[in-house]
N, C-alpha and C positions, 0 to 999 in steps of 0.2 A: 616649731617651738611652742609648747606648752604651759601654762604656770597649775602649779596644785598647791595646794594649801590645808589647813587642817589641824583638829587638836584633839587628848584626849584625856579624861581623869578631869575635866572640869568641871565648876561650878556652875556654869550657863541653865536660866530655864529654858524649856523647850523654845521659846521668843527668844531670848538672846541669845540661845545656840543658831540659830536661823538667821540674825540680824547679824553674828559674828560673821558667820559664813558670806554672806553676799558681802560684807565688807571687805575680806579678805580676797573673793575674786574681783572684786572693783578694783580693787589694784593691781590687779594681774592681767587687765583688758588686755591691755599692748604685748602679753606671753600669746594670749589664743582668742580673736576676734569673732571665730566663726559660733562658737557655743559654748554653755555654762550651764554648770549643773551643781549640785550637791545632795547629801546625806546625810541626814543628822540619826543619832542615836540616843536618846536621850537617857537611858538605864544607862548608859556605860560614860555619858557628860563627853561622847564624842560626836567629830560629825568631819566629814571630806570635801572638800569643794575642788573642782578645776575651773581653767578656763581652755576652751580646745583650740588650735590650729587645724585645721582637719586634714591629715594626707593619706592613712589611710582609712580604707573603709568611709567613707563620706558620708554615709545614709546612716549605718546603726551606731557609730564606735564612741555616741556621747557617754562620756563621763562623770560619777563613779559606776563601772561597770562589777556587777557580782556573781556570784558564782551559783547556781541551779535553786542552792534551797537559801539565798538570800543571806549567809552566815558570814560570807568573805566578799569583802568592798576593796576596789581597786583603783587610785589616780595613778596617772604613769605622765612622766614629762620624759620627752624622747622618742627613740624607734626601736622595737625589738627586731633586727635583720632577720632571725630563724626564726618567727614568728609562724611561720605555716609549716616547716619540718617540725616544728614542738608540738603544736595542734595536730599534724596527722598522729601522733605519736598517741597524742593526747587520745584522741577519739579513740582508736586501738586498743586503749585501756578501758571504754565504755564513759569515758567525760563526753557531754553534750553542750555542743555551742549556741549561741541564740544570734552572735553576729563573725564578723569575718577579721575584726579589730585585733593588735596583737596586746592590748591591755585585758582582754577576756583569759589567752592566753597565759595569763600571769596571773588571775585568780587559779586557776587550774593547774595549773605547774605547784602553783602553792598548798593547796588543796593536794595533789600526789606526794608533793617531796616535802612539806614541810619549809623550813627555812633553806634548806640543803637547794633549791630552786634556784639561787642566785647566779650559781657558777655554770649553769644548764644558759643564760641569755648571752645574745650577740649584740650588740648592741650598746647605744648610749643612751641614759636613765637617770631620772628620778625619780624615784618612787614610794609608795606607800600603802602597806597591805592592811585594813580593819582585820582583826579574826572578832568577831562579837562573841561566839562561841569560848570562845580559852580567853576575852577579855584585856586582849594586846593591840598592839603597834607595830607592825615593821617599817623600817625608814633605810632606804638602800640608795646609794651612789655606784654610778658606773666604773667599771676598772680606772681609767682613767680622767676619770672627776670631768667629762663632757657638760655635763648638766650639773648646776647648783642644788644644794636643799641645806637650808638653814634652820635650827630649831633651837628653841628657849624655854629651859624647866622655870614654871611662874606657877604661884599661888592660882593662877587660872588653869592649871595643869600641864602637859607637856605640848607646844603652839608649834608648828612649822609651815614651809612653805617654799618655793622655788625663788621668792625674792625675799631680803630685809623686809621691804615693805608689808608684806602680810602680816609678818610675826609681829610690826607694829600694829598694825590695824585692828589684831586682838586684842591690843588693850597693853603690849609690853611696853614700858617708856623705851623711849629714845635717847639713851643715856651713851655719851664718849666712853671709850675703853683706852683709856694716854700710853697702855706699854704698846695697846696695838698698831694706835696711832704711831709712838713713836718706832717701830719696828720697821713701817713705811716710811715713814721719812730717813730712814737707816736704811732700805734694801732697795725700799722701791714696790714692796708686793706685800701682803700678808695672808701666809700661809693657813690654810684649813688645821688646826678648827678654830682660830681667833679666825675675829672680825672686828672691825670698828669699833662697834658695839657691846657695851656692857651685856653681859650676860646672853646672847646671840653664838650661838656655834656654826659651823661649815664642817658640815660631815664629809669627812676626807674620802677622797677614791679609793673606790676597792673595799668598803666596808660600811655596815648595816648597822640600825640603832632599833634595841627593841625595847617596847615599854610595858612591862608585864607588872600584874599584884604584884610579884617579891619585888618590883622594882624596876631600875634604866639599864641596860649593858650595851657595852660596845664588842661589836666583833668587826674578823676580817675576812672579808671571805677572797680576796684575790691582793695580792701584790708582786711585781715584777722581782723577777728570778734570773739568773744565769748561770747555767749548767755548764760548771768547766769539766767534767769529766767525757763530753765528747769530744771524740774526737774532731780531730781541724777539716777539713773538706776542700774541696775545690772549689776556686773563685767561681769557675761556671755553675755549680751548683749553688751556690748563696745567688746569685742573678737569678736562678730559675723558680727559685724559691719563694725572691722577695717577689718577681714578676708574678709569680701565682696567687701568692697573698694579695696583691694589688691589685691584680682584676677582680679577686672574689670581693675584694671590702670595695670596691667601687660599685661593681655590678650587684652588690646587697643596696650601695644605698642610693640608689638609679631606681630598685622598690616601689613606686610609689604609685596613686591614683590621680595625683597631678603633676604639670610639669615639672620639670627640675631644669636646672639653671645650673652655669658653672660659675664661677670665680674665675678670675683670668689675671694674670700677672705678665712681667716678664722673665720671672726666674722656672727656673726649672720644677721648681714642685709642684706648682699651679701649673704648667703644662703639660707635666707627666700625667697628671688625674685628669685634664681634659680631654687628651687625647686617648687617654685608657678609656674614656666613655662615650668619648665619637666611636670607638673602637666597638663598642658595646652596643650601640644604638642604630636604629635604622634611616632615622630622620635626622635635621640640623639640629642640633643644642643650641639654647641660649648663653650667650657668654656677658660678662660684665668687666670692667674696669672703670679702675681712677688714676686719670693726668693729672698732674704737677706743673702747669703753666708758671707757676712762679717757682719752682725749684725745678730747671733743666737739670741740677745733676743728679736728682731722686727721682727724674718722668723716666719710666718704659715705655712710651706708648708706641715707639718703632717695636721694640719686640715684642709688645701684646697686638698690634694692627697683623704685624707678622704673622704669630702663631693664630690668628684667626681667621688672616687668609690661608694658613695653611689646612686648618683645620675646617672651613667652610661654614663657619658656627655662623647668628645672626647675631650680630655685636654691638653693646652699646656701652658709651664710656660715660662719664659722668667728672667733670672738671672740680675739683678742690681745689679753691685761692684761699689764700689765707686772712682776706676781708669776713670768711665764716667761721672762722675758730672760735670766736667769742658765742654765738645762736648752736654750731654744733657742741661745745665747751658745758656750755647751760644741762644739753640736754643731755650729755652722757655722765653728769655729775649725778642726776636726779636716777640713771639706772645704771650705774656701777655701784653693785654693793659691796662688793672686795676691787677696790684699785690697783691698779698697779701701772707703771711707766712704761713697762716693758712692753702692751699690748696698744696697736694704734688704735685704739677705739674711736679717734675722731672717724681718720678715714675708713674705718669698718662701717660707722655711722652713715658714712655719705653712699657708700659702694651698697649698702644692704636699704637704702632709700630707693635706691634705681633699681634695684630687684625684685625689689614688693613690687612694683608696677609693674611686671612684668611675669611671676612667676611667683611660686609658695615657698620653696624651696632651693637651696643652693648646695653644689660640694666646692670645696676650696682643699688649696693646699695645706692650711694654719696648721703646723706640730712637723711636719715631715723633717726641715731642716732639722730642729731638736733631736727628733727618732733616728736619725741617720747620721748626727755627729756632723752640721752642716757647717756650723757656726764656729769659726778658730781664735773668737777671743778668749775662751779660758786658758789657753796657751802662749796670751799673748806677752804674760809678765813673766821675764826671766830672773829678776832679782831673788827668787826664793832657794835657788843656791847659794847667795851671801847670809841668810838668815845666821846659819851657825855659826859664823864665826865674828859676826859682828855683836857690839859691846850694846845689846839691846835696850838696858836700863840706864846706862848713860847718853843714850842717843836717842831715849823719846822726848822728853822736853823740848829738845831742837828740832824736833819731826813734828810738833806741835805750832812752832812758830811759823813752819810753811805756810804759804797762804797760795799758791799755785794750785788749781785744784788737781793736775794730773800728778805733780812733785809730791803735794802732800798726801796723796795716796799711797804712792810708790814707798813716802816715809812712813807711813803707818802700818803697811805692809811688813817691811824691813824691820822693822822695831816690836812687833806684835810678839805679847809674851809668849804667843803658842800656836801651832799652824790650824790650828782652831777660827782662831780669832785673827789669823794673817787671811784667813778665804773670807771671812766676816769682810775684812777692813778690803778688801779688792773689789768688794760689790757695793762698798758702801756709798750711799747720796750725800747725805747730812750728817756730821761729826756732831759729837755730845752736845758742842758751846752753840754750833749753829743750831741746832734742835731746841736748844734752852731758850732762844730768843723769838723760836717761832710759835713756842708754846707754853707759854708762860705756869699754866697752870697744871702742869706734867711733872715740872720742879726736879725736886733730887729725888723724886721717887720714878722718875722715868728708867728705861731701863734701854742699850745700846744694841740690844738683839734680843730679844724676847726669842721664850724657848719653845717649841710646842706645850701646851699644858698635859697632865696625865687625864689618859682618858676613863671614862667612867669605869666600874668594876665590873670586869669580867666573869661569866657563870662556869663554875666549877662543876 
C-alpha cells in the first residue's frame, strides 16, 4: 500500500507548493513508510507527492518517476501485475528504462498510447499521470475500485489524493455532506463518487478524471459486461477455466521482491488462494489469522489450525476480545474515509497488525464470495410476490407503526411504492424518523437514498 497525493491549476508559490506537498504526504506516512518524494511544477501551479511501501524494485522505484526527457511525472498506488510483459514490449518500440519499477512503466505506456494505456494494465491502481507538455492531469481508478483516489475542484485548483485526508491538508475544509451522511445511515455504505464530505469525490472503478485547459471530464475506460450471446458450455469447462484464472491472478500477485504473507480463514475462499500459492511456491508461506475467544460461534480457529496443518505454512493467530473495540474503534474511525458496516475493518485492523510484523504484504480472500455468488441473503426475502396484489397505500401507515426491526422491514418492503424503492427498503439501517433524531441538523432537507450525482461533462 501506497498513498499519492497532488494538485493542479493552483495558486501556490513555488514555497507553498512545496510546503502543500510535504503536508499532504504527512498524512499519508501510515499508506508508505519506507520513502517520500515529490515534484512540484510551478509554470503549471502543479506538483505530485507519494508516500512509498516498497515491494517492488526496492533500490530505484522512488516516486514521482518520469519518463526520459522529463515531460511525463508518475504516482501510482498499487501493483501493475504485467508490468515486465508491457516494459519488454515497451523497449521493443525503442522506450528506455532507468529502473525495473512498474510505475516507470506507466510513464511509457502513456507516452505510446496516449490515454488509451488504461485498459493495456493488470492490476490494482491509483494513479496519476502530469503531461507538463499538453498541460493536464490524468487521475485513474482500477476496474474494480481496489485502491481509493479522492479529489476536490477548489479555488486552489483541482487537489487529490489516496486519502480524505490529503485533499484536506491542502487547504480544503472539512465540511459534513448530510444527503451523504444520511445515505449511510440508510444502507450502511456510500457509494463512489459521494463521500462524507462536502465537495470531496471517489472516483469510481473503472474510470479516469482528466484536467485539461478546456476543462475536467470524466470518462470510462472499463466496466463489467456479460455476453449472453455465448453459448452455454460444460460445467468442467467453467472449473478449468476459473481454475486457470486463479493460479494466473495468484501467481501475479506472489510478484514481488519481499515476502508475502497469506490471510487464512476458515471458509473456503481464503483457502483456495492459500493453497493456490503453496501450490505456487517452493518454500513455507506465512499464514495469519484471528480467534474469537469470546464469540465460540464466530471462532474458526479448528478450521484455520487445520488448513495450516494441511498446508504446512508457519502460522500465527492474533486473539480479538472485545475489551479492544473501543482502542481498535478510535483508530479505524480516523482511516475509513468511506464507511461502511458491511466491512469488518475492526478485525482487518487486528489481523493486518500481526502482519506488519511479520511480512510487507498479504493476499486474502476479501471479494471472492461476492464474485461467485457465495452469499444467499438476497434471496432470502420471499414476500416480494405479495407486493402486487397487496393494497400498498392503505397498508404503509400501519408498516410505519411497526417497531420490530425485522417486521418493520419486511413492512416496508411489502408496502414500497415500487420495486425500486422495495430493494432500497430491504437494505436499509435507519428509517427517515430514526435518521431525523440522529441528526438533527440534516432536517427535511435530508434525503432516504441519495442518488449517484451526474458526472462531470464528457468530451465530444
Amino acid at each position: 500500500m501506497c498513498g499519492i497525493s497532488g494538485f493542479l491549476n493552483s495558486r501556490y508559490s513555488a514555497e507553498e507548493a512545496q510546503q502543500v506537498l510535504d503536508r499532504m504526504n504527512d498524512r499519508l506516512i501510515h499508506r508508505g513508510p519506507d520513502e517520500a518524494g515529490t515534484i512540484s511544477i510551478p509554470e503549471l501551479g502543479a506538483g505530485l507527492a507519494s508516500r512509498r511501501l516498497s515491494i517492488v524494485d526496492l533500490s530505484t522505484g522512488r516516486q514521482p518517476i518520469s519518463n526520459k526527457d522529463g515531460s511525463i511525472h508518475v504516482v501510482l498506488n498499487g501493483e501493475i501485475y504485467n508490468h515486465r510483459e508491457l516494459g519488454a514490449e515497451l523497449k521493443s518500440l525503442g522506450h528506455h528504462f532507468s529502473t525495473h519499477t512498474d510505475t516507470e512503466v506507466i510513464a511509457h505506456l502513456y507516452e505510446e498510447h496516449g490515454d488509451d494505456f488504461l485498459p493495456l494494465l493488470d492490476g490494482m491502481f491509483g494513479l496519476a499521470v502530469l503531461d507538463s507538455r499538453r498541460q493536464r492531469l490524468l487521475l485513474a481508478r482500477d476496474r474494480c475500485g481496489m485502491k481509493p483516489l479522492y479529489f476536490a475542484s477548489t479555488p486552489s485548483g483541482l487537489l487529490f489524493g489516496s486519502e480524505i485526508k490529503a485533499v484536506i491538508a491542502a487547504g480544503h475544509p472539512p465540511q459534513p455532506d448530510f444527503a451523504a451522511i444520511d445515505t449511510y445511515l440508510s444502507l450502511g455504505h456510500v457509494s463512489a463518487p459521494r463521500t462524507c464530505f462536502e465537495g470531496i469525490e471517489h472516483l469510481p472503478a473503472g474510470q479516469y478524471l482528466l484536467v485539461e485547459p478546456s476543462g475536467v471530464y470524466q470518462e470510462v475506460f472499463w466496466q463489467f459486461t456479460f455476453d449472453h450471446s455465448q453459448p452455454r458450455r460444460d460445467d468442467s469447462e467453467y472449473v478449468e477455466e476459473v481454475e486457470s484464472l486463479l493460479t494466473a491472478a495468484v501467481k501475479s500477485h506472489l510478484a514481488a521482491d519481499v515476502p508475502v504473507g497469506l490471510l487464512l480463514s476458515g471458509g473456503w475462499d481464503f483457502s483456495l488462494i492459500a493453497a493456490t500459492a503453496m501450490r505456487l511456491t517452493s518454500g513455507p508461506l506465512k499464514t495469519f489469522s484471528v480467534t474469537f475467544p469470546d464469540a465460540p460461534e464466530a471462532d474458526e480457529t479448528t478450521y484455520q489450525r487445520a488448513m495450516s496443518d494441511h498446508l504446512g505454512s508457519e502460522h500465527h493467530e492474533a486473539e480479538f476480545r472485545a475489551r479492544e473495540i473501543p482502542e481498535l474503534l478510535s483508530r479505524m474511525v480516523r482511516h475509513a474515509d468511506t464507511p461502511s458496516i458491511a466491512y469488518p475493518g475492526l478485525v482487518h485492523s487486528k489481523i493486518a497488525g500481526l502482519a506488519a510484523e511479520h511480512v510487507k504484504t498479504v493476499l486474502s480472500g476479501d471479494g471472492s464470495d461476492e464474485l461467485l455468488a457465495g452469499y444467499h441473503w438476497p434471496g432470502n426475502f420471499s414476500g416480494y410476490g405479495l407486493r402486487p396484489v397487496l393494497p400498498k397505500r392503505l397498508l404503509r401507515p400501519l408498516a410505519g407503526q411497526i417497531t420490530h426491526q425485522r417486521w418493520s422491514r419486511s413492512a416496508r418492503v411489502l408496502t414500497a411504492p415500487d420495486d425500486e424503492t422495495a430493494d432500497d427498503e430491504l437494505s436499509r439501517i435507519f428509517t427517515q424518523s430514526e435518521k431525523k433524531a440522529l441528526i438533527h441538523s440534516a432536517g427535511e432537507g435530508s434525503v432516504p437514498h441519495a442518488r449517484p450525482r451526474r458526472w462531470p461533462p464528457r468530451r465530444q
